[in-house]
C-alpha positions in Angstrom: -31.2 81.0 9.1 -31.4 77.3 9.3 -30.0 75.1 6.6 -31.7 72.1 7.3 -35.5 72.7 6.9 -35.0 73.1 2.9 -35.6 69.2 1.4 -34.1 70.5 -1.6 -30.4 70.2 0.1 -28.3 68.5 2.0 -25.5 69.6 3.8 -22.3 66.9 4.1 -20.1 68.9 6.4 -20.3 71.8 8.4 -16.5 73.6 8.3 -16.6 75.6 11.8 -15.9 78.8 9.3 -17.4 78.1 5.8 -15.6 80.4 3.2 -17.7 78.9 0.3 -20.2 77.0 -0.3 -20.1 74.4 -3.0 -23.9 73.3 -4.5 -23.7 70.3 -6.1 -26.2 69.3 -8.6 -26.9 65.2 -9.9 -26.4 63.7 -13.2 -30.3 61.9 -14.7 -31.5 59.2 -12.1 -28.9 60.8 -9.9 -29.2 61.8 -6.1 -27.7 64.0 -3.6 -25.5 61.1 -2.2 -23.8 60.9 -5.0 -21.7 64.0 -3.5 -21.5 62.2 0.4 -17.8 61.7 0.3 -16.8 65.0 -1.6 -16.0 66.8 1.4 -13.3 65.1 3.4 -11.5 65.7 -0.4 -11.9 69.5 -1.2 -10.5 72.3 1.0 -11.9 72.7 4.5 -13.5 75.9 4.7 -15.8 74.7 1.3 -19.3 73.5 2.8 -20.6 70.9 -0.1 -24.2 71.3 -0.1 -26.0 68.0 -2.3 -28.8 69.5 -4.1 -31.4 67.0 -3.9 -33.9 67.0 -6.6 -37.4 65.8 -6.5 -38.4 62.1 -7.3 -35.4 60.4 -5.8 -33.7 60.1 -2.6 -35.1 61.5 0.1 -37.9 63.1 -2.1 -38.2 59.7 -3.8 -42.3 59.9 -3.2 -42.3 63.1 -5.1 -42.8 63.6 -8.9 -40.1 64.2 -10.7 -39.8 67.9 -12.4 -40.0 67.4 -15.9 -38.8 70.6 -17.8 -35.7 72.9 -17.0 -37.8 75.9 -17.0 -40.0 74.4 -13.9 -36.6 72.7 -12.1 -34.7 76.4 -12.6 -37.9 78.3 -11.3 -38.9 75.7 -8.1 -34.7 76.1 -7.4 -34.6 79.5 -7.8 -36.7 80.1 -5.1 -35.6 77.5 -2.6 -31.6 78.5 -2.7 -32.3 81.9 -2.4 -32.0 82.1 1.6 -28.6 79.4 0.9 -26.6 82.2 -0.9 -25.9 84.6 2.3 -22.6 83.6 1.7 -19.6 83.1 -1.6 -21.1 80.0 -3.5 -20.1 77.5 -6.4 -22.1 75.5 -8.8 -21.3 71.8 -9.9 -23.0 70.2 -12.1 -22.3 66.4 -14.1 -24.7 65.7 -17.2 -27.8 66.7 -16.4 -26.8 69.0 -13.2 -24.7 71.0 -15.4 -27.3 71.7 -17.6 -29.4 72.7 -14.4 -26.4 74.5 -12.4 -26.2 76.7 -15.7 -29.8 77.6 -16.4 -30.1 78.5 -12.5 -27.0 80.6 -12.6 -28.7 82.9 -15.4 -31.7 83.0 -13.4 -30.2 83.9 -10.5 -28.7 86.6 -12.3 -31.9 87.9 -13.8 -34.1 87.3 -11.1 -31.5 88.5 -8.0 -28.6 90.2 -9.8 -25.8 88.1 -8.7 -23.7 84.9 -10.1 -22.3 81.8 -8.1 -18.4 82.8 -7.8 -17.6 80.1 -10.1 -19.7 77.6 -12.2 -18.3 73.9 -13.1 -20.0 71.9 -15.8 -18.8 68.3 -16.3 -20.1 65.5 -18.8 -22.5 67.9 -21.0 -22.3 69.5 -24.0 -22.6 73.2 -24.3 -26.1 74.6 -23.9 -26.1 76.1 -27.5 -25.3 72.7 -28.9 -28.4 70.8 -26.8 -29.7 69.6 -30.4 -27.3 67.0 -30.7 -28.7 65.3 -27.6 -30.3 61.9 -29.0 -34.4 61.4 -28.0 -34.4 58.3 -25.8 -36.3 59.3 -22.4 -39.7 57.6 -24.9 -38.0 54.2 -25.8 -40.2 51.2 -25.4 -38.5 49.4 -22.0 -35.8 47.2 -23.6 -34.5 50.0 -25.9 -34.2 52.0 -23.1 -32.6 49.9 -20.7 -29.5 48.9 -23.7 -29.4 52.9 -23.9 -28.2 52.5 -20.2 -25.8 49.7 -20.7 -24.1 51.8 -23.8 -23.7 55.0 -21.1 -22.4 52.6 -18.1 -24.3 54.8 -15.5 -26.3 52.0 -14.1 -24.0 49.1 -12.5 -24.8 46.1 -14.3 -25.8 44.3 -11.4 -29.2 47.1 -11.1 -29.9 46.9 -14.7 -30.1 42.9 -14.1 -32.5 43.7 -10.9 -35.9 43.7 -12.7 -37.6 45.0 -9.6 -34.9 47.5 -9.5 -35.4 48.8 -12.9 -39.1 49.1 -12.5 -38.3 51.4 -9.8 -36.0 53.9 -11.5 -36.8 53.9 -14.7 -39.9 56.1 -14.1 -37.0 58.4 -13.0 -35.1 58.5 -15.6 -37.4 58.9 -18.5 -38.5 61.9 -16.4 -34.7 63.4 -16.2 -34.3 62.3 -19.8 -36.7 63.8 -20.3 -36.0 67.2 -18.8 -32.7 67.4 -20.6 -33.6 66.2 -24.6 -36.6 68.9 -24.5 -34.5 71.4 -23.2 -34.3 74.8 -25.6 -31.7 76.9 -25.7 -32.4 80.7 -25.4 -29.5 82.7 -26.0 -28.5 85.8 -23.4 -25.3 87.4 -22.6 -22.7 85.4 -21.0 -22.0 85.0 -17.4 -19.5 86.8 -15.6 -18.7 84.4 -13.6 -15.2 81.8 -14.6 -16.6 78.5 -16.3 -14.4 74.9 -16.0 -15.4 72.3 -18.4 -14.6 68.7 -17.3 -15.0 65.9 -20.1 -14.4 62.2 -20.3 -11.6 61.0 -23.0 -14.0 58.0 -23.7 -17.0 59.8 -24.0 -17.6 59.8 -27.2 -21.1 61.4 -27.3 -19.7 64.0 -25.4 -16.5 65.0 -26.5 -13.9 68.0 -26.6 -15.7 69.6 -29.9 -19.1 69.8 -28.0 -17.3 70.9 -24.3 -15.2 73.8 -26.2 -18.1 75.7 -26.9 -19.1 76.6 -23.4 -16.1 78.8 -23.4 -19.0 81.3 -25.4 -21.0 81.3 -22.7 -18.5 83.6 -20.2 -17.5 86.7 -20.8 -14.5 86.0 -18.5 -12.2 82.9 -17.7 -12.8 79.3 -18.9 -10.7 76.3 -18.5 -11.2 72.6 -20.0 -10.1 69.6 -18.7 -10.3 66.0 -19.9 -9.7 63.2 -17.4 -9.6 59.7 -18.6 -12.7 57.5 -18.5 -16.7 57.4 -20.2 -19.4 59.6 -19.9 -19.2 58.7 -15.8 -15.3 59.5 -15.5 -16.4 61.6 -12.2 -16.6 58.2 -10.4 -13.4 56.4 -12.3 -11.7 59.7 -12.0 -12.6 60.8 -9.1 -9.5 61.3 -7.4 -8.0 63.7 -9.9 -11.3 65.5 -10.5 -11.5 66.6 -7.2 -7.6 67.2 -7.2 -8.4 70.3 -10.3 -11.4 71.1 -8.2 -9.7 71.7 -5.2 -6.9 73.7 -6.8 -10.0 76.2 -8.4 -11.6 76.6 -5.1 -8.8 77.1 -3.2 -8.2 80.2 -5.1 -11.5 81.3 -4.3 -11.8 80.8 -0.9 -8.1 82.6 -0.9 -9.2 86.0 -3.3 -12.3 86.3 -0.9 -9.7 86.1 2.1 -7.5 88.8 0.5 -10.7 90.8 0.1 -11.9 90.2 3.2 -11.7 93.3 6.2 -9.7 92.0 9.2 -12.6 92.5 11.2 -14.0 89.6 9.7 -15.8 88.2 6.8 -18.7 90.0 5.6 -21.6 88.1 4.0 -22.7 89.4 0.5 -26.3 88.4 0.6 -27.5 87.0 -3.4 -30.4 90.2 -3.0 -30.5 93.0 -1.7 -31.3 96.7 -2.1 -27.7 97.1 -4.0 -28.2 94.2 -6.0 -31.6 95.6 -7.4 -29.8 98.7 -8.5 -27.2 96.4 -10.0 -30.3 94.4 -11.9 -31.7 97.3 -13.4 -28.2 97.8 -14.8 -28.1 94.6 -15.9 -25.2 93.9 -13.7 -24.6 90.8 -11.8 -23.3 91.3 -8.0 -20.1 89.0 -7.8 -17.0 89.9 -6.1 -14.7 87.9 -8.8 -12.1 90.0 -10.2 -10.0 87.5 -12.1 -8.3 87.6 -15.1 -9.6 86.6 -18.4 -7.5 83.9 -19.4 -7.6 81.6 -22.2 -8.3 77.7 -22.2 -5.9 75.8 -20.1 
């Protein structure tokens, strides 16, 4: 299979044995580079895969997806040949949201579960309520809703051709995420790590906890200093904790793993029908419950 006709990802290193591969989903007005530099920090057998999403980027000429529903269903399809292989999910803010809502549908739709899913910056699905209606503001409004967040370097939000161009993306993500409705389903089976901000006030520790329902097997929760963004002021130690997860994947799979040579555990198959109908994911995690560290 070829990797690189898909426009929905992009691949920023290519490990010359990939062990896992690491999907990594954008926070609102957000793009695929956002993740460019991830790789030469997590371990070296992880392939980081950038999901890019449409309206931005390389897709900037696109329209953006306006509903989770339609982003989960268009991804759905287009990862599908992408998890031949052990997989993750990331997700900040928005991409949490996303990474989650595509790892129940892969479930429901191929039987199987990323081996680990890693929200950061978003409040637990269940909790989506609290989310604040700003993607309709009237321009100005909209633009001091940015400077209270400190997503958007100062110097764009002063750039009024700038702003003109992104802000049709952003009401669009907003968008997408303050209409999003919670249905409740089982949890995953896959492990869940929360990551939060210590400043982020909107999004604190009483709203991150709660995703801790949504697994029926191990969670963790982390807070690293810094706002709503702390994945760029913390960057260094967030992709310490991550790299410290993922190496214990990529070493379980090893340990799992014949001599003869890694197997690939396609996302669908004949076996992971039979699972479906049992409503049984296909996932080869076999840790531990453990409680919140």
């Amino acid at each position: 299979m070829s990797n690189t006709a898909s426009p929905w990802f992009r691949i920023n290193n290519t490990p010359s044995r990939v062990g896992l591969r690491l999907f990594c989903f954008p926070y609102a007005g957000g793009a695929a580079l956002v993740y460019k530099d991830w790789a030469g920090y997590l371990p070296p057998s992880v392939q980081v895969v950038a999901v890019e999403l449409p309206g931005r980027g390389s897709r900037l000429k696109e329209p953006p997806i306006l509903s989770v529903p339609a982003m989960v269903e268009a991804l759905a399809e287009a990862i599908r040949p992408w998890l031949n292989i052990p997989f993750a999910f990331f997700g900040h803010s928005m991409g949490a949201l996303i990474a989650f809502e595509l790892t129940r549908r892969l479930r429901q739709q191929y039987g199987c579960e990323p081996e680990w899913l890693f929200v950061s910056g978003r409040r637990a699905p269940q909790m989506a309520k609290g989310d604040p209606i700003t993607y309709n503001l009237p321009r100005d409004e909209l633009i001091a809703e940015l400077r209270q967040i400190n997503g958007t370097p100062q110097e764009v939000l002063e750039h009024e051709e700038l702003m003109e161009l992104m802000l049709p993306l952003l009401r669009a993500d907003f968008q997408l995420t303050q209409t999003y409705e919670y249905v409740a389903d089982v949890p995953v089976r896959c492990p869940i790590t929360v990551y939060g901000g210590l400043e982020d006030y909107e999004v604190g520790r009483d709203v991150l906890l709660p995703w801790r329902e949504q697994t029926s097997f191990r969670f963790g929760l982390h807070m690293l200093p810094g706002d709503h963004f702390f994945l760029r002021s913390s960057q260094s130690l967030l992709l310490s904790l991550l790299t410290r997860e993922l190496f214990e994947i990529v070493a379980r799979d090893q340990r799992e793993t014949p001599s003869a040579g890694k197997q690939t555990r396609p996302c669908a198959n004949d076996s992971t029908a039979a699972g479906r109908e049992a409503g049984e994911p296909t996932r080869s995690a076999t840790l531990p419950a453990s409680p919140e560290s």
